[in-house]
N, C-alpha and C positions, 0 to 999 in steps of 0.2 A: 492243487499241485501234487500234493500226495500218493493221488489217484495215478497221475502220469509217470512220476518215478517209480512208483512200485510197477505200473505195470510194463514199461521197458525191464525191469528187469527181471520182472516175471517171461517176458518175450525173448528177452537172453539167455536167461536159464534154460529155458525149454530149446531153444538155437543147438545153444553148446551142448546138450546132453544128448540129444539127438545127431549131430552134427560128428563127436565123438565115435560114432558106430561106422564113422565114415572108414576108421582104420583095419576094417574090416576088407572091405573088397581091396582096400588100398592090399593090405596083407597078400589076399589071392591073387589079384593081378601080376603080385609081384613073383609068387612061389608058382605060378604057373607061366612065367618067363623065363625060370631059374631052372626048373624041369624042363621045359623046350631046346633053353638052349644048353643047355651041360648035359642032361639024360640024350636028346634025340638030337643034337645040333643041328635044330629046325627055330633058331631065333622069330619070335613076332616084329611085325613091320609097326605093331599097334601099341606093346603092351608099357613102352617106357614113355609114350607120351601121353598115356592112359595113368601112371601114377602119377604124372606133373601134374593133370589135373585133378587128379582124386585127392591128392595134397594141396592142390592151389584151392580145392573148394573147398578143404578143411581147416586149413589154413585164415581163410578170409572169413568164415564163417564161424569162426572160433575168438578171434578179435576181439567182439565186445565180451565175448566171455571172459575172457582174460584178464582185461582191464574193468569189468566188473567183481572184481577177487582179488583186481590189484596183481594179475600174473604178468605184466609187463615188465620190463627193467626198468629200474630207477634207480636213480645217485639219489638216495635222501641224506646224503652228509651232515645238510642245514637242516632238512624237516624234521631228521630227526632229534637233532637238540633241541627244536622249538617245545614251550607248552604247547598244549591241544588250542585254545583263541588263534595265536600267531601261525600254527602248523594247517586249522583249517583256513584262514585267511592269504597265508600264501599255496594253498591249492585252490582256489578260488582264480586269485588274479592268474597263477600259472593254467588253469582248466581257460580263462575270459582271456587273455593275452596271446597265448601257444596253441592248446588245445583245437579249441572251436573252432577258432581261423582254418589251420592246417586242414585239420579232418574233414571242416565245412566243404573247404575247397576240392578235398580228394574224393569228399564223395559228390559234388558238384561235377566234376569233369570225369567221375567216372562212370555218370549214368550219361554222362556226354558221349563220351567214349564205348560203351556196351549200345547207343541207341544209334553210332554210327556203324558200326559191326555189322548190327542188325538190319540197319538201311542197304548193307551190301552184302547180305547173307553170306560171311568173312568167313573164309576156312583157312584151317592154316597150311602153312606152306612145305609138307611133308609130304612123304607116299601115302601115308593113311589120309590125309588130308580132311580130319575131323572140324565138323561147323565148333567154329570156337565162340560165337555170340551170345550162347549159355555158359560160355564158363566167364566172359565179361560182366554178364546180367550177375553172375554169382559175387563178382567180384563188388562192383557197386551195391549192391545188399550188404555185402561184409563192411563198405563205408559207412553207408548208410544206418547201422548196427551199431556200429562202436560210436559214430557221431551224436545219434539218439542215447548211449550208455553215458558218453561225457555230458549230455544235457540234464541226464538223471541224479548222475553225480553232484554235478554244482548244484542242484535242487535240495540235495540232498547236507552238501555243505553249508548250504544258506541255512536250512533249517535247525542242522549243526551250532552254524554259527549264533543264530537267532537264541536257541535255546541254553547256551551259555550263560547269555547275560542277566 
């Protein structure tokens, strides 16, 4: 089991560091919409639904990174008064009760959803009319990522926990 924790987040790590470089074109796309339309007031038909998705695929793909670091939001009010036995133990049941379920689910229906896209070669509904069934595929991976990060976690609580005692 070792083997499998470490190496999701060996696969996270490398996601989010790469993934990160996304804010690159995001950058250009955007300073070359800002020069179109301010310098030449020649606005792009393309370039504002072009950083929805350079953000939506940095975004989703950034996920388990986050939640492998722990950069999510949390109320730890309780966990954080707890000792470390009690603090790993209610992120156990909250990862087996909330977690799992939810994510399991979002990423279930979201490769449901990017494989219906796909079956109707789905563009979307603007003048640029970009095939959006890559950026759903993108999106289920980012489920699919963080879902596999929460499975590491609790592997990694158990082992926590385990070695406590």
């Amino acid at each position: 089991m070792a083997f499998f924790d470490r190496a999701i987040d060996a696969l996270n790590e490398k996601v989010g560091f790469y993934t990160a470089y996304l804010v690159l074109p995001l950058i250009g796309v955007v300073s070359y919409e800002v020069l179109m339309r301010y310098a030449f007031n020649a606005p792009t038909s393309w370039a504002f639904e072009m950083t929805t998705f350079i953000y939506g695929i940095h975004f989703m793909l950034a996920l388990a990174f986050a939640h492998k670091h722990d950069g999510h939001v949390a109320i730890d009010v309780f966990e954080a008064r707890l000792a470390k036995k009690p603090r790993t133990i209610l992120r156990i049941l909250s990862n087996l009760i909330l977690f799992i379920p939810t994510v399991g689910m979002l990423a279930i229906w979201s490769v449901i959803y990017a494989a219906t896209s796909w079956q109707g070669w789905e563009n979307a509904s603007s003048s640029w009319a970009p095939a959006i069934y890559p950026y759903k595929t993108i999106m289920a991976i980012g489920f699919i990522l963080l879902f596999l990060q929460g499975l590491a976690k609790l592997i990694q609580d158990f082992r926590a926990l385990r070695s406590d005692d």
